[in-house]
N, C-alpha and C positions, 0 to 999 in steps of 0.2 A: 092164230089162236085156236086152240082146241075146247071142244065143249062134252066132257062127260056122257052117253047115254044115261038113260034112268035105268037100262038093265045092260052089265057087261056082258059079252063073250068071252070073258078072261080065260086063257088059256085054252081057248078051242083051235084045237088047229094049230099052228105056228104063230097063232097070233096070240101076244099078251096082253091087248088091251084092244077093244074095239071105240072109237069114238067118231064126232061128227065134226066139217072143217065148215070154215066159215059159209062157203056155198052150200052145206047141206048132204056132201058126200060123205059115203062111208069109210072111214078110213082103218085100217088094221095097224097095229104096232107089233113085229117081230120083234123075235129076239137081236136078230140082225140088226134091224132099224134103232135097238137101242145103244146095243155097242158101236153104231157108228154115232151116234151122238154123244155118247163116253166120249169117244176120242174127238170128236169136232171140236172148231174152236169157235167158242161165243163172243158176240161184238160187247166190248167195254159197255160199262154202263156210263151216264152222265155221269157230271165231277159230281154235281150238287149231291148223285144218290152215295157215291162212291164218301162225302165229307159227311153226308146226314147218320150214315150207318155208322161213321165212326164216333159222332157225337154223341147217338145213342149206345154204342159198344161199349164208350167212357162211364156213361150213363149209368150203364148196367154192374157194372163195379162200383161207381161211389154212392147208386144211392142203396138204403138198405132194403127192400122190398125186392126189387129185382136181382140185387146177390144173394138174398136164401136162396133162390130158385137156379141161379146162374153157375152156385157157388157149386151143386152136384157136377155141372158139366169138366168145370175147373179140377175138381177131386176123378172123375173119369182120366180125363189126360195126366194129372199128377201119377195117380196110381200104375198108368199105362205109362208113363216114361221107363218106372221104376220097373214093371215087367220087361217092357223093350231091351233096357240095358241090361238086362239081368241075361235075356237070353243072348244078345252080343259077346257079350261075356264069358258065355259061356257055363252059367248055371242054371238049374233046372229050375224050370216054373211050378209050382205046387198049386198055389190058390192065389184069388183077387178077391177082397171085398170092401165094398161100400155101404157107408152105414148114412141113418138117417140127418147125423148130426156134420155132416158132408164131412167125418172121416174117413180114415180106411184104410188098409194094412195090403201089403202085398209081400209075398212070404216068398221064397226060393232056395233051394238048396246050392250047396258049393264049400269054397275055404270061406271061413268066418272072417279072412282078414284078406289085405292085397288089394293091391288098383281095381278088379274087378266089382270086389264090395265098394269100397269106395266110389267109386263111379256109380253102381246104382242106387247107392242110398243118395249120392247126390243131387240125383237124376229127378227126382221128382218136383221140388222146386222150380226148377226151371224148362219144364216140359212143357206149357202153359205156355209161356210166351214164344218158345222154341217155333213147336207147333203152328202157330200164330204167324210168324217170318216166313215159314217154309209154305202154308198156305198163302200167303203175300206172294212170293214168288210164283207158284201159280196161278193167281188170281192174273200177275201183271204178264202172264202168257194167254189170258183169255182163254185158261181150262178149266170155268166154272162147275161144268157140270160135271169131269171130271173129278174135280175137288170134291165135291157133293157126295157121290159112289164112294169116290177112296174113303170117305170119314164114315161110309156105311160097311166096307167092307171090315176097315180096321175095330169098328164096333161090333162087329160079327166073332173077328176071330177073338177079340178082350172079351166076349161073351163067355166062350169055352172055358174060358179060369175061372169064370166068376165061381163063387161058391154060397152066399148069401142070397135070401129072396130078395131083399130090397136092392141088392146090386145087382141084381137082373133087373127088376122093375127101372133102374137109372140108365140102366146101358141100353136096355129095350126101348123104355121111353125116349129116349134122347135119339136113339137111330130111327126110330119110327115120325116123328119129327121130320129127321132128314129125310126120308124116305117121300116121306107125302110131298115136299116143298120139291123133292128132284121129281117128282112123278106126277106131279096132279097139279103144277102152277108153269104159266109163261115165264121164257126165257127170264123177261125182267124183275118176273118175283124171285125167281131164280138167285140171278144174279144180286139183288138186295141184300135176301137173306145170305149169301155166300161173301157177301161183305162184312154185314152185319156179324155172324158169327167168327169170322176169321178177326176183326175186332177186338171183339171181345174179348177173345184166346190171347190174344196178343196183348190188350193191359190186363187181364186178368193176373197175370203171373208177378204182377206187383204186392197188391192188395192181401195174397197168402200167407208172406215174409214179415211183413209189421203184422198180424194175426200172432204168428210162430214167434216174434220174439215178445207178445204181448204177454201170448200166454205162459212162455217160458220165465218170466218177470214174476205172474202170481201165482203161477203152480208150478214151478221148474217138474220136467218127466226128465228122466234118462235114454227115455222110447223115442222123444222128436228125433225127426233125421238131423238136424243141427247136432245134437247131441253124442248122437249113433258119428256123426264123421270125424265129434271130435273124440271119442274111445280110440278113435281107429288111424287118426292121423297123428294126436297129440296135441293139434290145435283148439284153442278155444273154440265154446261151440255158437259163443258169438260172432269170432270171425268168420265162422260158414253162415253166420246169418247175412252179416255184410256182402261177405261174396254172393250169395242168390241174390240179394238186392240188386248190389253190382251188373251181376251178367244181366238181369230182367231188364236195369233199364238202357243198358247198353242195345238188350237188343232190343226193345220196345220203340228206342229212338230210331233205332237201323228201319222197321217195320214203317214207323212214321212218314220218314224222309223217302223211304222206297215210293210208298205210295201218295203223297202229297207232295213233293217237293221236285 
């Protein structure tokens, strides 16, 4: 366990952080010393922290106080699936933004029609739990704190589109978060948090789709992506609401059973 100086060295020298070890010695943190702890593998946590994070994960989606707050992260990864596939695809990315009322738009150029549109307008629904699996899978390889980095890096380059103050303030805040908890807390807070939010990601991607077909019910838009896939496919834009249901809890089960079962 590492304990803080009251004044850093930061960045003197090759060292990025100066602190003190349990005996009282001075220790330096290179850049070296932290890319090899990117790549190091971290010991599992206990079951009990690995089942409490997800209770709380659950937590954080049904009750309502903790999803205002949860809900921007959730609208980060939605928005950012829909960039992702856009550039897969092979269309240009223009702008991201996120608004207060955890909407947000993400805009790209290309053909207006064709599996490419489709695919990213599908895309964002189910980015969220997607997201959520694929951190599952690295979590059950013991690359905690790699997890951690990647979710700071991929928040760095979604930065660059953004376009909106407040969608900086979400993307900044929300990496700045990750940033403290990989940089300034033991393995085991570490590894908590890196449950706890992979979690969350993972049922959050339920709770957006009855949202989307709630509000489709009292205010029908033309603009929901339900709507947008049913211009574009000919399908109802209910049935794209059933299918994001579908895949989420498909794969939120898959997530479940990876890691508990």
């Amino acid at each position: 366990m590492f304990q803080r100086l009251p004044a850093t060295a930061a960045f003197r020298g090759r060292a990025l952080r100066t602190s003190v070890d349990d005996s009282g010695a001075v220790v330096d943190t290179t850049l070296g010393d932290v890319w090899r702890e990117v790549l190091s593998v971290q010991p599992e946590p206990e079951r009990w922290i690995i089942v409490t994070a997800a209770v709380l994960g659950l937590a954080a989606v049904l009750l309502g106080p903790p999803w205002r707050i949860g809900r921007n992260v959730v609208t980060i990864a939605h928005e950012g699936g829909h960039a992702l596939v856009a550039l897969l695809s092979g269309r240009q990315l223009t702008a991201i933004r996120l608004h207060s009322d955890t909407s947000g738009v993400t805009v790209s150029r290309g053909r207006p029609t064709g599996v490419g549109m489709v695919l990213t307008v599908f895309a964002g629904y189910v980015s969220s739990s997607v997201i959520g699996l694929l951190g599952i899978l690295m979590l059950m390889s013991d690359r905690i704190t790699a997890l951690l980095w990647l979710s700071i890096v991929v928040l760095a380059a979604m930065l660059l589109m953004i376009r909106n103050v407040y969608g900086v303030v979400s993307v900044v805040g929300t990496g700045a978060v990750v940033f403290a908890v990989s940089w300034f807390t033991p393995s085991e807070i570490q590894a908590a948090f890196a449950y706890l939010f992979i979690w969350f990601l993972l049922f959050a991607g339920i709770r957006p789709v009855f949202e989307l077909q709630s509000q489709r019910m009292r205010q029908p838009s033309p603009h929901s992506d339900a709507d947008q896939l049913a211009r574009l496919t000919g399908l109802p834009g209910t049935l794209w609401v059933v299918v994001f249901g579908l895949v989420n809890l498909v794969v939120t089960g898959l997530g479940v059973w990876l890691l508990l079962f």
